[in-house]
VOGU-3710 file (C-alpha; in Angstrom, 3 decimals, decimal comma):
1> xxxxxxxxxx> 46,036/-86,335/109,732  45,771/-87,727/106,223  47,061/-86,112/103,317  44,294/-85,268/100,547  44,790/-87,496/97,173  41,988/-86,196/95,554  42,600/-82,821/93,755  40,057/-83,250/90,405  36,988/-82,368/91,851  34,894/-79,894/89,551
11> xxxxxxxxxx> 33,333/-77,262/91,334  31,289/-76,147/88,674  28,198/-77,252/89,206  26,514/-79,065/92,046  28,253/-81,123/94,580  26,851/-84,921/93,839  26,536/-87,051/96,972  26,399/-90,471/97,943  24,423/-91,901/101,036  25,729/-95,006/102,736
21> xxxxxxxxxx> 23,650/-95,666/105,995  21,805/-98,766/106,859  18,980/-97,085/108,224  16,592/-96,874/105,506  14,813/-93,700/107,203  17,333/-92,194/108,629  19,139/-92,245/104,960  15,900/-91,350/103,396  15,541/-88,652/105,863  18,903/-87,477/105,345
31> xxxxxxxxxx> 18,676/-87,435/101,237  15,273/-84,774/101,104  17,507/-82,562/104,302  20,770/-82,524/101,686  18,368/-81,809/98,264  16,665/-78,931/99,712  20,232/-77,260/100,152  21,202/-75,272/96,929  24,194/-76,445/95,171  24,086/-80,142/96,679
41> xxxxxxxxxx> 22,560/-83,078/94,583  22,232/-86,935/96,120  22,694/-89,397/93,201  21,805/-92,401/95,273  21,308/-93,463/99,106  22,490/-97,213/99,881  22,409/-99,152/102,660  26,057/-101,181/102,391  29,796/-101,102/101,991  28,800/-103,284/98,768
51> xxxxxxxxxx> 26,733/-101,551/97,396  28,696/-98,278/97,662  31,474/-99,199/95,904  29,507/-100,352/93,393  27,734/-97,394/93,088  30,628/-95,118/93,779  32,256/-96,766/90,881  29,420/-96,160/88,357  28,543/-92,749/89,139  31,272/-91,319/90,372
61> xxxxxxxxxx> 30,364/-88,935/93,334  31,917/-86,016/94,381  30,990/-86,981/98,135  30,318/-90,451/99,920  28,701/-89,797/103,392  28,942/-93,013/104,903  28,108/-94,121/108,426  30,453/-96,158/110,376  29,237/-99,016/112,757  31,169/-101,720/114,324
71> xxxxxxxxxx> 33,387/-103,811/112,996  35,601/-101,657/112,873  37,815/-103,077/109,647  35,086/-103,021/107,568  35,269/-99,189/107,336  39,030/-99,257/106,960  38,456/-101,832/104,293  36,036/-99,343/102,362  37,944/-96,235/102,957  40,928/-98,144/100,929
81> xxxxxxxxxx> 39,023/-99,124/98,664  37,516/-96,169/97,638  40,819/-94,207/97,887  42,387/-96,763/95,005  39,800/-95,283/92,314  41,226/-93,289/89,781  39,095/-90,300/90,698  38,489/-90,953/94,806  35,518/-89,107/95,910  35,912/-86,999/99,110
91> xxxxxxxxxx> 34,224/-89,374/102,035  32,318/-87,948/105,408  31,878/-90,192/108,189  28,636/-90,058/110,000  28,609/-92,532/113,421  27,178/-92,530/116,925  31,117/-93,645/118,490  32,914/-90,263/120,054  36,083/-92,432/119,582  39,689/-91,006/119,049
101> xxxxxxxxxx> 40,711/-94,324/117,637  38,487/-94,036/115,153  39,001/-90,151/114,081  42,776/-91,507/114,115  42,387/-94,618/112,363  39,302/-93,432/109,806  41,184/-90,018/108,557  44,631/-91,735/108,455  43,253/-93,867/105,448  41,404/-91,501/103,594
111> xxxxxxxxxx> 38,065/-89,774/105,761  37,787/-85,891/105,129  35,718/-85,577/108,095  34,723/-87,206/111,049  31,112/-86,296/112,069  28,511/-87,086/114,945  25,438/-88,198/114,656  24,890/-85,276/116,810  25,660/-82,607/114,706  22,796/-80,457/112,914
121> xxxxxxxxxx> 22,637/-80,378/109,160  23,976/-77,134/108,713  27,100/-78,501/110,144  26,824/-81,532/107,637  26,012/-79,624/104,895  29,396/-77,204/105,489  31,456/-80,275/106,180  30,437/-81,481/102,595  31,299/-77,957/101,146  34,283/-77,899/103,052
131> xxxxxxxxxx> 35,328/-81,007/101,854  34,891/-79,651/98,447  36,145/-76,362/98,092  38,798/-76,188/101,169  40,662/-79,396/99,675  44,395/-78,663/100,785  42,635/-77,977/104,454  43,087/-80,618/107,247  40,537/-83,116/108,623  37,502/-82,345/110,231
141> xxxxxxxxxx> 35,963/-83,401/113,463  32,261/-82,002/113,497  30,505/-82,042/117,330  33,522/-83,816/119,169  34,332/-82,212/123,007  37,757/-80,338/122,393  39,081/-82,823/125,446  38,224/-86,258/123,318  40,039/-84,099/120,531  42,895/-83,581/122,240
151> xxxxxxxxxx> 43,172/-87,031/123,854  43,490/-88,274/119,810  46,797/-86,186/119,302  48,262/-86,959/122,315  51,165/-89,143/122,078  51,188/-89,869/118,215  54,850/-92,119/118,444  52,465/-94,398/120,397  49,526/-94,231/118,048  48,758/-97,755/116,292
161> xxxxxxxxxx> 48,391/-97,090/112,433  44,762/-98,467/111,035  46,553/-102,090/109,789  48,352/-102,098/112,889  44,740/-101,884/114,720  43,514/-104,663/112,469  45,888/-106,939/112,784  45,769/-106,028/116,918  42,248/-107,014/116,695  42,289/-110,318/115,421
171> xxxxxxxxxx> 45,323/-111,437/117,426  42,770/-110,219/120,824  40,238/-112,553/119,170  42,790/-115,145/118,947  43,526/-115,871/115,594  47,109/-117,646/114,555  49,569/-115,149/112,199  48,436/-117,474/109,595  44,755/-116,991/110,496  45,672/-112,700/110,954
181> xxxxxxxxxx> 47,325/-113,741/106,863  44,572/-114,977/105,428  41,848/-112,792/106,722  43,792/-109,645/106,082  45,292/-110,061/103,056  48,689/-110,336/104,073  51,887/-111,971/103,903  52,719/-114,525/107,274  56,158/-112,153/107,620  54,476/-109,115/107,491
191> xxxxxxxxxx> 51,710/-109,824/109,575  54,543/-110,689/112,073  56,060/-107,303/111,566  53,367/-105,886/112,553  52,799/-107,528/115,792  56,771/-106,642/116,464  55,982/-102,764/115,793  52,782/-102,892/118,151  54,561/-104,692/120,703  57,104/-101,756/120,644
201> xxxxxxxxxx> 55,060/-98,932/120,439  53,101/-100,413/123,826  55,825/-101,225/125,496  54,903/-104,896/125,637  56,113/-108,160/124,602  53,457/-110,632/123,938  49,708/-110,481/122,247  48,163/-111,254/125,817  49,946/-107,853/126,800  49,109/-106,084/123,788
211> xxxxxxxxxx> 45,418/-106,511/123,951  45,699/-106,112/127,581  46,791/-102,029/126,818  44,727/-101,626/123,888  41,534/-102,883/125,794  42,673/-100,249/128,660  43,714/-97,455/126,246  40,317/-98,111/124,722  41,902/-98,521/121,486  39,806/-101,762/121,004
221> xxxxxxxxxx> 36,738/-102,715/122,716  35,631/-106,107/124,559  32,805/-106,057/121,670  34,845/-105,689/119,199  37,414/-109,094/120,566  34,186/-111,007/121,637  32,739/-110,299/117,883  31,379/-114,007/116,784  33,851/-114,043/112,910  33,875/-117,160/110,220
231> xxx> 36,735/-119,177/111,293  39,731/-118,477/109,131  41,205/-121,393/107,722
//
């Protein structure tokens, strides 16, 4: 999985959290569960990408616990983000999806944990001290079947990289390289790089094929192409 940037942690005194969830109760919920635990402090709970990286920014967290919803680049997009600051903060993922493309994707750009929805606090609580104090340790899947597990190791030379599943994305919802460009920040040539190192990796030779096997390898969902975007001009 992803190697760990962030080394500068202090461990001396509590670990300082930050909630992302749009859920106002369930985030609520979730702060009072996390400050009754000794040794854990929540600076803030907030309900957006936004407003976390504002937030992140100003107070500098030890730990972001941020839930992950569809689309899918969004999260990518934060997870970068976050990773550029001078001091990154260690980041949990907290989502409903039991998706191997996303424990792939999500730790390959920066997640130190991947956790269910599922999972009890105690889990949640010593994924957050993991995260912490086992910092050369490898990515964490918390209340995943062992099979789904697997399945997201299996054949890593075929395994689409997190830009790579961007950039799949908006081809399936039929935007131009231009289009793909603009909307991910891109040059034209790379973008059509990109496309050339997907088609190779599936075996394929046009998009129509590509999203054809990513749609079947459940690497991208029908949701996900059908997703009503601002037109990219």
């Amino acid at each position: 999985m992803g190697e760990d940037q962030n080394t500068n942690v202090s461990t001396s005194g509590p670990i300082r959290v930050l909630l992302v969830d749009d859920h106002t109760m369930f985030r609520q919920g979730l702060a009072r569960i996390l400050a009754s635990y000794e040794g854990l402090e929540v600076l803030a709970d907030v309900p957006n990408d936004a407003q976390a990286l504002e937030v992140a920014r100003d107070l500098g967290p030890d730990v972001v616990i941020m839930e992950v919803q569809m689309p899918f680049e969004r999260a990518v997009a934060t997870l970068q983000a976050m990773r550029a600051f001078p001091d990154p903060p260690r980041v949990i993922i907290v989502t409903m999806f039991e998706s191997p493309r996303y424990v792939r994707a999500l730790t390959g750009v920066g997640a130190s944990a991947y956790v269910l929805k599922t999972a009890s606090a105690e889990q949640l609580v010593a994924t957050v001290r993991t995260a912490i104090f086992d910092q050369q340790g490898k990515n964490a899947v918390v209340g995943m079947p062992t099979e789904m597990l697997q399945e997201s190791t299996d054949g890593v030379e075929d395994v689409l990289s997190a830009r790579e599943l961007e950039i799949l994305l908006l081809a399936a919802r039929g935007l131009s390289n231009l289009q793909i460009a603009a909307s991910a920040n891109l040059a034209e040539g790379t973008v059509k790089r990109h496309l050339a190192n997907i088609y190779q990796k599936l075996g394929v030779s046009s998009r129509t094929e590509a999203s054809r096997e990513a749609l079947l390898r459940e690497w991208i969902t029908i949701e996900e192409v059908t997703q009503s975007d601002p037109p990219v001009t």
